[in-house]
C-alpha positions in Angstrom: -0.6 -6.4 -9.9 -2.3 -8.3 -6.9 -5.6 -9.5 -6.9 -8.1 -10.7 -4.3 -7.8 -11.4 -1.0 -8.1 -15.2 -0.3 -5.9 -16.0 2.6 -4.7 -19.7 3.4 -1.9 -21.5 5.8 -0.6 -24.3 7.0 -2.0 -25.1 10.3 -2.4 -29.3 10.2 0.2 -32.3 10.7 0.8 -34.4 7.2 -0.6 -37.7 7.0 1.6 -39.7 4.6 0.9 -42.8 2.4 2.1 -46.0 3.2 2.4 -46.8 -0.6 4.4 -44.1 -1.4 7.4 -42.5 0.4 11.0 -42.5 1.4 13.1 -43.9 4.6 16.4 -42.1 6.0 19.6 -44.4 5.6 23.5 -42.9 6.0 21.9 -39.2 4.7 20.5 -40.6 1.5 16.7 -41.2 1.0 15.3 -44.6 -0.2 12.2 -43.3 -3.3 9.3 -45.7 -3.6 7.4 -43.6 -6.7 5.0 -42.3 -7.1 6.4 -39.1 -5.0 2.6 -39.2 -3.9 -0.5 -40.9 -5.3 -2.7 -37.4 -6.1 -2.8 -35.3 -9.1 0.6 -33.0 -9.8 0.7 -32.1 -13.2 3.1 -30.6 -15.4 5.7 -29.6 -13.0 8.8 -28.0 -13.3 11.2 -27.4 -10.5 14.0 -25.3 -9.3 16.9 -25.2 -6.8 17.7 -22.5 -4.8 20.7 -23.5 -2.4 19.3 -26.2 -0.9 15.9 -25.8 -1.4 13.9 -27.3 -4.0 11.2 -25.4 -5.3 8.0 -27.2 -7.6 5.2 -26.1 -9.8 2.1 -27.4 -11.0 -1.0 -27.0 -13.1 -4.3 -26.5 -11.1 -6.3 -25.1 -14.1 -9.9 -23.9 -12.7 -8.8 -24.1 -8.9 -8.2 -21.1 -7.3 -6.0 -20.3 -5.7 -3.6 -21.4 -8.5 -0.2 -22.4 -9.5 0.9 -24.2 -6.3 4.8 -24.1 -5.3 5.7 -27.0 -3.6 9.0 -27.3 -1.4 11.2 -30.1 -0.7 15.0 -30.3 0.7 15.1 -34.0 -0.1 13.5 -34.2 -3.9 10.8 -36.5 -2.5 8.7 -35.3 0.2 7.0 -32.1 -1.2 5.2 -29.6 0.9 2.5 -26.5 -0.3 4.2 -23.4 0.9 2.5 -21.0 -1.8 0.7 -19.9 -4.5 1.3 -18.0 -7.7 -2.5 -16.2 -7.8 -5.6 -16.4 -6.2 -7.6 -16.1 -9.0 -6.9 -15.4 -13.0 -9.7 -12.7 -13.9 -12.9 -11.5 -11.6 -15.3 -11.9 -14.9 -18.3 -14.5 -15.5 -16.0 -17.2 -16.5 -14.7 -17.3 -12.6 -17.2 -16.4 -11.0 -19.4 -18.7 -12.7 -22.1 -16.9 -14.0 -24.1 -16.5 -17.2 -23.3 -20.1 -18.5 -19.6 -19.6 -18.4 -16.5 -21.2 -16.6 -13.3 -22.3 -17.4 -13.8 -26.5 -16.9 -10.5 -27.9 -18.4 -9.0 -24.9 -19.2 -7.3 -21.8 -17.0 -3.8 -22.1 -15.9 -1.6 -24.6 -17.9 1.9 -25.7 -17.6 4.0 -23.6 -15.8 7.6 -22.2 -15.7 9.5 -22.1 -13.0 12.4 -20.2 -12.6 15.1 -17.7 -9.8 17.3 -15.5 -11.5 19.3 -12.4 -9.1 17.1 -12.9 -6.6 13.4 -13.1 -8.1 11.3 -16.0 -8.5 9.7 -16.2 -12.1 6.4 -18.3 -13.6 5.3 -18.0 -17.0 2.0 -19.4 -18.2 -0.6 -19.7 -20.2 -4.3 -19.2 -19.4 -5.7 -20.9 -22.5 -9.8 -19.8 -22.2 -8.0 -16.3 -22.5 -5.2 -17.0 -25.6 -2.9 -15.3 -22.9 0.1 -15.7 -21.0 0.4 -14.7 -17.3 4.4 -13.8 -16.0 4.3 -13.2 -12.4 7.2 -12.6 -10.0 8.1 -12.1 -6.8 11.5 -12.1 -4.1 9.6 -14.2 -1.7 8.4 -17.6 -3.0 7.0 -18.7 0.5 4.4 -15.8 0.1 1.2 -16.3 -2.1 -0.4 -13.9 -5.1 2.9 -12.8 -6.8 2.8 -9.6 -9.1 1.7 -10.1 -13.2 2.2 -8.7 -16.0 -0.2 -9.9 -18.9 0.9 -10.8 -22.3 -1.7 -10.9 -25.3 -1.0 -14.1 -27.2 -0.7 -17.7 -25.8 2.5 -19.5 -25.3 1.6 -23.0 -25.0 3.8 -25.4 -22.4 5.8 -22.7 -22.2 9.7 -22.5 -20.7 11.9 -19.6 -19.9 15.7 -19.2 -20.6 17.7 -16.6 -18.7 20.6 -15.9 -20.9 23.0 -12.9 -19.8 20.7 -10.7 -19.0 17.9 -11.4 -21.6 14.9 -13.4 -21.4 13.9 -16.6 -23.9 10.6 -18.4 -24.0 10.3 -21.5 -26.1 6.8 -22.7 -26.7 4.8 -25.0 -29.0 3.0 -27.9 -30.2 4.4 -29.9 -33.1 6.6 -27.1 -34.3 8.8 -25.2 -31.0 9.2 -21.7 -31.5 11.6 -19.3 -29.8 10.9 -15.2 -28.8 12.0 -12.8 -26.8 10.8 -11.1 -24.1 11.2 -8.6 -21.8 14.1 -8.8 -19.6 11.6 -8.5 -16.1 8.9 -11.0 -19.1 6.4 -8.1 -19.0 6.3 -7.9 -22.6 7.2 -9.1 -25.9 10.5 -7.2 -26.7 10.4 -4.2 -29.0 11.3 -5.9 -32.7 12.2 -9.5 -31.5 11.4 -12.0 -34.0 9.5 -15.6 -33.6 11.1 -18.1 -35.0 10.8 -22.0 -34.9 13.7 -23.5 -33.9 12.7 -27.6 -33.4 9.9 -29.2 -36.6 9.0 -32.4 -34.9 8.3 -35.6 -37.0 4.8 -35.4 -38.8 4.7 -38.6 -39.5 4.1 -42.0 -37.2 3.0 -39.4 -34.1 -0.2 -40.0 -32.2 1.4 -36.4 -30.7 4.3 -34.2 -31.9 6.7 -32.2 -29.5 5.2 -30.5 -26.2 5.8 -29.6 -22.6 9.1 -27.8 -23.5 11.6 -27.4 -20.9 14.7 -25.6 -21.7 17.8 -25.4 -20.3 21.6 -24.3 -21.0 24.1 -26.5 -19.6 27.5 -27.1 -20.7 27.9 -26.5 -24.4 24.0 -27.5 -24.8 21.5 -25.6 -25.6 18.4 -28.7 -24.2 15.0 -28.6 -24.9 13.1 -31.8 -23.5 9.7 -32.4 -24.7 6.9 -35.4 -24.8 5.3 -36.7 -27.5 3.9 -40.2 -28.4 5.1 -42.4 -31.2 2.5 -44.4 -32.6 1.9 -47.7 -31.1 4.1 -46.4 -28.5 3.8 -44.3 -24.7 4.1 -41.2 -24.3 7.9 -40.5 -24.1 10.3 -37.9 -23.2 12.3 -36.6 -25.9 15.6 -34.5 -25.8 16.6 -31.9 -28.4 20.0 -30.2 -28.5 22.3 -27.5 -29.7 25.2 -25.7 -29.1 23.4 -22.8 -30.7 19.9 -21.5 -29.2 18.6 -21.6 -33.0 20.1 -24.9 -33.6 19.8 -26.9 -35.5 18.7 -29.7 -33.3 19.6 -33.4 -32.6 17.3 -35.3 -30.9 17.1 -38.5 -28.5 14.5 -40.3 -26.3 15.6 -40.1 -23.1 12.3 -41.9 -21.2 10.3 -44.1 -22.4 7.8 -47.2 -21.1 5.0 -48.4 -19.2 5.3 -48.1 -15.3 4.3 -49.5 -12.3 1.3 -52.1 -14.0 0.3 -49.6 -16.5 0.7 -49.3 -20.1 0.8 -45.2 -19.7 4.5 -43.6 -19.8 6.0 -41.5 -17.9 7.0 -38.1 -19.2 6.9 -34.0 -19.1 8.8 -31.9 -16.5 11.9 -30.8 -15.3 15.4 -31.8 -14.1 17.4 -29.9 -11.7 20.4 -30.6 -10.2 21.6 -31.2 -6.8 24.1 -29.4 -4.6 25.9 -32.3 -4.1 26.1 -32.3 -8.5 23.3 -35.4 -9.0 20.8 -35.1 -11.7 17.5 -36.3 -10.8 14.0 -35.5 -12.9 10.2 -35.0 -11.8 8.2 -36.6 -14.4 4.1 -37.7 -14.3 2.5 -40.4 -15.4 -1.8 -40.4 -16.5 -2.7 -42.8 -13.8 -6.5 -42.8 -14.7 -9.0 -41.1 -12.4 -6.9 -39.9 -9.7 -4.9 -37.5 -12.4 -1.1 -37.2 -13.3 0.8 -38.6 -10.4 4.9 -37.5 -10.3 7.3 -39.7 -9.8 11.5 -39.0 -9.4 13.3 -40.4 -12.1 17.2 -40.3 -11.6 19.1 -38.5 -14.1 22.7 -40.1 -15.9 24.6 -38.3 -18.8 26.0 -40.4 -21.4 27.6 -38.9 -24.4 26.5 -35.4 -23.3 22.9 -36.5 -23.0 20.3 -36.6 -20.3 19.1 -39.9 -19.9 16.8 -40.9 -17.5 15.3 -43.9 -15.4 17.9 -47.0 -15.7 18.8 -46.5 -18.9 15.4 -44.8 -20.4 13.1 -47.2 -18.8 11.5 -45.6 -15.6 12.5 -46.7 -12.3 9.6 -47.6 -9.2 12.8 -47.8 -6.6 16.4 -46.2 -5.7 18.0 -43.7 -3.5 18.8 -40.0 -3.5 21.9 -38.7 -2.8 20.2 -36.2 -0.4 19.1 -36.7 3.5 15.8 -37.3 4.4 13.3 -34.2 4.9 10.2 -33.2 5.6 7.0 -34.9 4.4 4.8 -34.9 1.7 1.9 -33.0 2.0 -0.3 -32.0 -1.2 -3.2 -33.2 1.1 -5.2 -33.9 4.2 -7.1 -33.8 7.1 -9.2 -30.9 8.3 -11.0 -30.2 11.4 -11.8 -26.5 11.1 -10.2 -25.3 14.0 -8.8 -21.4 12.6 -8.6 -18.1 14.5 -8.9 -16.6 11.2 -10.9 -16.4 8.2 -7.7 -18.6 7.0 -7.9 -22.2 5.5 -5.4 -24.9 4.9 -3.4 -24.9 2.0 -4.3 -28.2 0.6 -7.5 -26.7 0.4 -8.8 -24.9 -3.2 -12.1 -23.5 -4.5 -13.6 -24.4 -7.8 -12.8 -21.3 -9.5 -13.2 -17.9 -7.9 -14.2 -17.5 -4.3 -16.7 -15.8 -3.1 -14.8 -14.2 0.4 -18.3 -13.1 1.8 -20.1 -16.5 1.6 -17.5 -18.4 3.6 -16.8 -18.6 7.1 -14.1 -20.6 9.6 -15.0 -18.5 12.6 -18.3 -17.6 12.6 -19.2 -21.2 14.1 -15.6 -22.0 16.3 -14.3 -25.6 14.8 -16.6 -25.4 12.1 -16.6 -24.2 8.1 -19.9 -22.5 6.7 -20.7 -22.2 3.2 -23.1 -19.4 3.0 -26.4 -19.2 -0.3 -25.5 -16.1 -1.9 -26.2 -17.1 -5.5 -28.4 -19.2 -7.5 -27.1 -21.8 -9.4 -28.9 -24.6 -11.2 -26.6 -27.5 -10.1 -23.2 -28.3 -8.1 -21.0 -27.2 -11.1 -22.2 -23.9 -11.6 -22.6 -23.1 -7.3 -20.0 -20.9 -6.4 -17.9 -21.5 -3.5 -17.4 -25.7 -3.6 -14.5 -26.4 -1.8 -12.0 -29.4 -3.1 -9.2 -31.4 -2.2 -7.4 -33.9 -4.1 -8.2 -37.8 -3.7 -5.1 -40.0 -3.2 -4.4 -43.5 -4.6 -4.5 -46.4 -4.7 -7.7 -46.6 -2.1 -9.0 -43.5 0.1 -11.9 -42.4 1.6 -13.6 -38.5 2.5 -15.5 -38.1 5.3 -17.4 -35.4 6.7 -20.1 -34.6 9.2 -22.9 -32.0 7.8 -24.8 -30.1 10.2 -27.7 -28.6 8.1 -29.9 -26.5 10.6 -29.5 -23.0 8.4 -30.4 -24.5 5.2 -33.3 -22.8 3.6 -36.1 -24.1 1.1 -34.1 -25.2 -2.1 -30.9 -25.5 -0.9 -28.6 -28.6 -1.9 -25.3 -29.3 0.6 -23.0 -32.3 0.8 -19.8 -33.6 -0.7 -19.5 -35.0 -3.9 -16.6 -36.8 -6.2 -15.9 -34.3 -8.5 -15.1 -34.2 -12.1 -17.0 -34.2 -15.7 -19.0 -38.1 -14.0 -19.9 -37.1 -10.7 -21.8 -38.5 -7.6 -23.1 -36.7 -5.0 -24.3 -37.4 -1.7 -26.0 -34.5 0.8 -29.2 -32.9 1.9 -31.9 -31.2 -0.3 -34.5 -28.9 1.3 -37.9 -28.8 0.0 -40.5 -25.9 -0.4 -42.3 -27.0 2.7 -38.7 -27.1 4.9 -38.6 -30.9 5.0 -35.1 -32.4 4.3 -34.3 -35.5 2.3 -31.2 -37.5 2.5 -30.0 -37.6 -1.8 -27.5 -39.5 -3.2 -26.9 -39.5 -7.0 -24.6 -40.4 -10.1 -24.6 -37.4 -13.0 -22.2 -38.9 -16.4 -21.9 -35.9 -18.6 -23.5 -37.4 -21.7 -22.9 -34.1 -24.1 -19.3 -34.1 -23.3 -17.0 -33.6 -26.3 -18.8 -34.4 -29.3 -19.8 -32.5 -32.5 -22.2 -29.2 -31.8 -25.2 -31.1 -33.0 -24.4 -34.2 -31.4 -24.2 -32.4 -28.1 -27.6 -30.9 -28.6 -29.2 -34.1 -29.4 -27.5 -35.6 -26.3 -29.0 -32.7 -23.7 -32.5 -33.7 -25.3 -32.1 -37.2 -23.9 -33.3 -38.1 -20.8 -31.9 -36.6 -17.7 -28.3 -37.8 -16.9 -28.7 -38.2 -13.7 -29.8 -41.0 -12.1 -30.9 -41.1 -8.0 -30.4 -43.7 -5.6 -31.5 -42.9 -3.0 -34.3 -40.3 -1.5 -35.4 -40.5 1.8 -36.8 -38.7 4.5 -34.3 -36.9 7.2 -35.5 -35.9 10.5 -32.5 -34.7 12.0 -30.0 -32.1 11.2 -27.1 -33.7 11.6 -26.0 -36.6 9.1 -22.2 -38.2 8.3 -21.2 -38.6 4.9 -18.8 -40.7 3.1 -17.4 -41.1 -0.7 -14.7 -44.2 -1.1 -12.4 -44.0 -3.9 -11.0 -47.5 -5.7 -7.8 -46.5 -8.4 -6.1 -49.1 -7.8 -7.7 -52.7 -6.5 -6.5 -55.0 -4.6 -6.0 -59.1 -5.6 -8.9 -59.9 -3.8 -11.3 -56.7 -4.3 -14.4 -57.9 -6.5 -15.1 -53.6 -7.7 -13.0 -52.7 -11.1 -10.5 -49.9 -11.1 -11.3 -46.2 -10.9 -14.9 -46.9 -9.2 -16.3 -44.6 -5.9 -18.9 -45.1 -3.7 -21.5 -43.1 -1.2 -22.3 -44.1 2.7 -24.2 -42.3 5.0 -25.0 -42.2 9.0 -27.6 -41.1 11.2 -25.2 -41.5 14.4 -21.5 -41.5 13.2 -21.1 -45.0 13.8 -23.3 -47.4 12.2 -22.7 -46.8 8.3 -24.8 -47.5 5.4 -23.7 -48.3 1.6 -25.3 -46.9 -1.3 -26.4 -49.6 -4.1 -24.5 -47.0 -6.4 -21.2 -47.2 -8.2 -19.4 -44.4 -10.2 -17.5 -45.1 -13.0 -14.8 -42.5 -12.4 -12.9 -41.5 -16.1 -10.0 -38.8 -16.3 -12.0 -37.0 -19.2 -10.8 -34.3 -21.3 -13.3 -31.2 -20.8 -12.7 -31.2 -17.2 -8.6 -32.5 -16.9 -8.1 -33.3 -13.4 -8.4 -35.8 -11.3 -11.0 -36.4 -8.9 -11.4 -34.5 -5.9 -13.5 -34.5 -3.4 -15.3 -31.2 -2.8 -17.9 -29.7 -0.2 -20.8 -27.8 -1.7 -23.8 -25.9 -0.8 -26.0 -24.0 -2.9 -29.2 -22.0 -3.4 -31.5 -23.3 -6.4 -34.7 -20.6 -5.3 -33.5 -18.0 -2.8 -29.8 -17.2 -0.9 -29.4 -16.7 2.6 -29.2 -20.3 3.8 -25.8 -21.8 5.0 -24.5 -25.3 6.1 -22.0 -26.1 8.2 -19.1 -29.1 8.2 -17.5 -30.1 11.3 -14.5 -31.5 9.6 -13.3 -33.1 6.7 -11.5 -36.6 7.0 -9.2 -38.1 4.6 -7.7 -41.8 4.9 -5.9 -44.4 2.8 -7.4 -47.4 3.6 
């Protein structure tokens, strides 16, 4: 089925990284990893002719699932997405305590097969799997079908006709589905067809990608040896039960960090190359991909130069397009259409947005109360890109109404903020704060004790605002340079009365990737009610620059 109706294009030039990228020479394409320097997660990729096709995890974002396209393996484009939201139920729309932080979609599959584009994953605040499908991959919300048990880092096999999925953690497992994937087929039998080692594991086989090539049955997986990175692992077979030989086929630190590179897929070119998309956890910016060649030696896959992962080299393939998993926005739509770098955190609400209502402008309409940014509806994010970046935005906030809260804010588990609040009398204050979720994954009574502490948020700055119109600024640091004085992974909030003249606050964030939330930081535009709805604020645009 199809659900919603959140509609988003393309409409705005890319604006690419100087740290990242690739240069034309003789039809081939020089790679400088990362691909780009923004969270892409758990991706898998296709080819269909010569199109490259790319998936990734987006959890709590909707829409979700982005396909990303790329005729050169390097320069990858939004062109789609699988859904625009999972479930219309309190969990997405935010209400009655719930929500679906660090959870949602996870790890896609990505597959064509007679003319039908296939993804398979798991929603894991629902223990279910979502298969949707559709003949034209360029076009967003796909059709589902629903299956009532969780595959975890899930991969499909098309074999003859039938349909595989091989899922797990620690132990891979092997059932049959469906030949379209709507269901579990009549009678099929689970069976686990890989036991990773138990023993000297900080984590045991995940991220399962399957393929059949050659005589090979391959599954490549992660896990992390202790004392070790984590590392990609190949298992094979000639038979799809096995059993299975394994070898590590990537493993090390990369590019100044001690964090490996591993989980995705490998795909191979028209031209016959081999190349793989693999990420690497690159701190508060997320789980940045990078393109890792691909060489078979004794029938195996082995990646990087010779297992180690490579910053540099060329592709066999001519330079194309650009990469573009983020940018710039000025507002300027004809439509009630947005951009799709662009996505909300969780479920939309359609009737509290507008593009056109204000011509070159985006409103965010009160039309429920919420008791802080993370439980407002309708925040609009972007990812942040490494290894420095600034947001900027100008907020015009005329239609805000007694106890509304609007500005941008750095957004993930720790969080600063920096906007307008409305009092009861109408008066507007300029408010910048740091909130560091103190509760956050520790023992039920631990938590408790930790919400009766004193408030986790600590203010900054307070001051009077006589105008309506104010600029606002959050700088990201992941990656210093030699001669910056701040530590990695730190953010910081300016503000302006005139557009020009700029003012620091004496703040700092300590940005962390953490666990309950599992992304990396955005930055998103917010504007809520805390007493009564019917207030909006308006952006002018949204402006996003390496620096």
């Amino acid at each position: 089925m199809k659900t919603g109706r959140l509609f988003m294009v393309i409409t705005l030039a890319a604006l690419l990284t100087s740290a990242v990228g690739c240069t034309a020479k003789n039809k081939v394409t020089e790679c400088i990893n990362p691909l780009t320097y923004t969270d892409v997660p758990d991706p898998d990729l296709i080819r269909v002719g010569d199109d490259y096709y790319m998936i990734s995890t987006t959890m709590y974002f909707c829409p979700g699932a982005p396909i990303m396209h790329s005729k050169d393996l390097v320069h990858w484009e939004i062109v789609s997405y699988v859904y625009d939201y999972l479930n219309d139920d309190d969990v997405y729309n935010l209400r009655n305590g719930r929500n679906a932080y660090g959870r949602g979609q996870w790890a896609a599959s990505l597959r064509y097969v007679d003319g039908t584009y296939y993804a398979l994953f798991i929603a894991n605040d629902q223990g279910k799997t979502y298969v949707y499908k559709t003949k034209d991959i360029n076009s967003s919300f796909w059709e589902r079908s629903v299956i009532d048990r969780p595959f975890h880092d899930a991969s499909m096999l098309f074999e003859d006709g039938r349909l595989f999925v091989v899922w797990g953690n620690g132990d891979i497992r092997i059932i049959e589905l469906e030949p379209d994937g709507s269901a579990i087929k009549a009678g099929a039998e689970e069976k686990i067809i890989i036991e990773s080692p138990r023993q000297g594991y900080n984590l045991r086989a995940e991220g399962a990608h399957i393929y059949h090539i050659g005589d090979y049955y391959y599954i490549l997986v992660i896990d992390w040896p202790s004392g070790g990175v984590r590392t990609e692992t190949c298992w094979r077979s000639k038979d799809l039960y096995g059993p299975y030989e394994s070898k590590v086929i990537l493993s090390g630190p990369f590019d100044g960090r001690g964090d490996g590179v591993a989980q995705g897929g490998i795909v191979q070119t028209q031209h016959g190359d081999w190349y793989a998309v693999m990420f690497q956890d690159h701190g508060a910016v997320g789980r940045i991909p990078t393109l890792q060649p691909v060489t078979w030696v004794d029938g195996w896959p082995i990646l990087g130069d010779d297992t180690k992962p490579v910053k540099q080299f060329t592709v066999n393939l001519p330079e194309s397009g650009e990469n573009r998993t983020w940018a710039s926005d000025e507002f300027n739509y004809k439509k009630e259409e947005l951009d799709l770098v662009w996505q909300w955190n969780h479920k939309p609400d359609n009737s509290a947005w507008s593009v056109t209502e204000r011509k070159g402008w985006l409103r965010l309409k009160t039309s429920h109360i919420a008791t802080g940014v993370m439980d407002a509806r309708n925040t609009l994010t972007q990812r942040t890109v490494g290894p420095r970046c600034y947001s900027e935005v100008l907020l015009d906030a005329a239609g805000m109404k007694p106890g509304d809260r609007a500005g941008i804010i750095a957004f993930q588990s720790n969080y600063c903020t920096i906007g307008v609040e409305v009092a009861e009398d109408g008066s507007k204050s300029l408010v910048a704060m740091t909130h560091r979720n103190i509760g956050r994954r520790r023992p039920p009574q631990q938590a408790q004790a930790a919400q009766e502490q004193p408030n986790p948020d600590t203010e900054f700055l307070r001051m009077p605002l006589t105008q309506d119109k104010v600029w606002l600024k959050l700088r990201y640091v992941f990656t210093p340079q030699a001669d910056d004085t701040v530590r990695p992974d730190q953010a910081f909030m300016s503000w302006s009365l005139d557009g020009k003249n700029w003012t620091e606050v004496d703040a700092v964030l300590q940005m962390s990737f953490t666990l309950d939330y599992f992304t990396g930081y955005r930055t998103g535009l917010y504007n809520y009610a805390t007493t009564a709805t019917g207030g909006y604020a308006d952006f002018d645009y949204f402006r996003q620059e390496i620096y």
